[in-house]
C-alpha positions in Angstrom: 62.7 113.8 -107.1 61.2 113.7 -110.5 63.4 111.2 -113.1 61.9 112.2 -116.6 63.3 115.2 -118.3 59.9 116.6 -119.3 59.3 116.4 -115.0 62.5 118.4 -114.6 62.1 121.2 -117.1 58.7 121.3 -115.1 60.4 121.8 -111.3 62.6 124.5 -113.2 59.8 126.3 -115.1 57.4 126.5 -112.3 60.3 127.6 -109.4 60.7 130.7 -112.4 57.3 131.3 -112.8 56.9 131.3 -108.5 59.5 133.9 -108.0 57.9 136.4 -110.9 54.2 135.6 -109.0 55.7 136.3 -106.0 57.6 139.7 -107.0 53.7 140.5 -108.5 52.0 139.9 -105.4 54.4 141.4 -103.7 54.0 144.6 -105.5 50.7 144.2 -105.3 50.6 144.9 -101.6 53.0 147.9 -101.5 50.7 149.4 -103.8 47.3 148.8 -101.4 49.9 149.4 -98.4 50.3 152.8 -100.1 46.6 153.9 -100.3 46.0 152.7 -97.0 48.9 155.3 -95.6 46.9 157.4 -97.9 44.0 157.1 -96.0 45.4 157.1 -92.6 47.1 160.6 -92.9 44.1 162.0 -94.1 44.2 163.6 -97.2 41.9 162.8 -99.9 43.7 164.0 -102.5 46.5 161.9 -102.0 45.0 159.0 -101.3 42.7 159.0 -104.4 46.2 160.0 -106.3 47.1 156.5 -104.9 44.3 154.5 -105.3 44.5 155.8 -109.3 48.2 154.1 -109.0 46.9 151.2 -107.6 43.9 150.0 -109.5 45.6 149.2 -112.4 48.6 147.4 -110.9 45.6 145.0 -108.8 44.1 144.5 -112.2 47.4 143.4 -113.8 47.3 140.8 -111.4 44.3 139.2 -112.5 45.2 139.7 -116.0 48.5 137.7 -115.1 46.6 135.0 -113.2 47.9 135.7 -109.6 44.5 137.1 -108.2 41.4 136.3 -108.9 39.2 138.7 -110.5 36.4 139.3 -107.8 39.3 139.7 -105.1 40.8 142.3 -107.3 37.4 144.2 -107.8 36.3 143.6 -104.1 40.1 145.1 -103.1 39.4 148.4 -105.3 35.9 148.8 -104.1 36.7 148.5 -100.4 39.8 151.3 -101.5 37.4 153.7 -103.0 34.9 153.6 -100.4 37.3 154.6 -97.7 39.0 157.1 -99.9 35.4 158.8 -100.5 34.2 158.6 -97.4 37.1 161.1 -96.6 35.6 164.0 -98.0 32.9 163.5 -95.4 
């Protein structure tokens, strides 16, 4: 148990800052969870309607520091492959 003030305001401000990383991860993954029902059902046109919704919400995350930024871009590629190779 930390004893100094400045220590405690630190516990507080990082359990705060866990619970909004969390929430962003968390959204995060419904959105790639979204694309991937996308994909599964079939249709090309919703699932690239999804992956539009999604590639900006991944690239918050990196912006906000809770994914890294080739994760992100490795995420988005490996989307967009499987949405285009629908149309095949």
């Amino acid at each position: 148990m930390a004893h100094h003030k400045s220590a405690q305001k630190r516990i507080r401000q990082t359990e705060r800052r866990t619970l909004v990383n969390r929430a962003r991860v968390s959204r995060i993954r419904t959105f790639i969870k979204r694309v991937e029902k996308a994909i599964e059902s079939g249709d090309q046109a919703v699932a690239s309607k999804a992956l539009r919704d999604a590639q900006p919400e991944i690239m918050r995350g990196v912006s906000k520091g809770v994914l890294k930024l080739g994760t992100a871009s490795r995420k988005i590629s490996r989307l967009s492959a499987r949405v285009k190779s629908l149309a095949a």
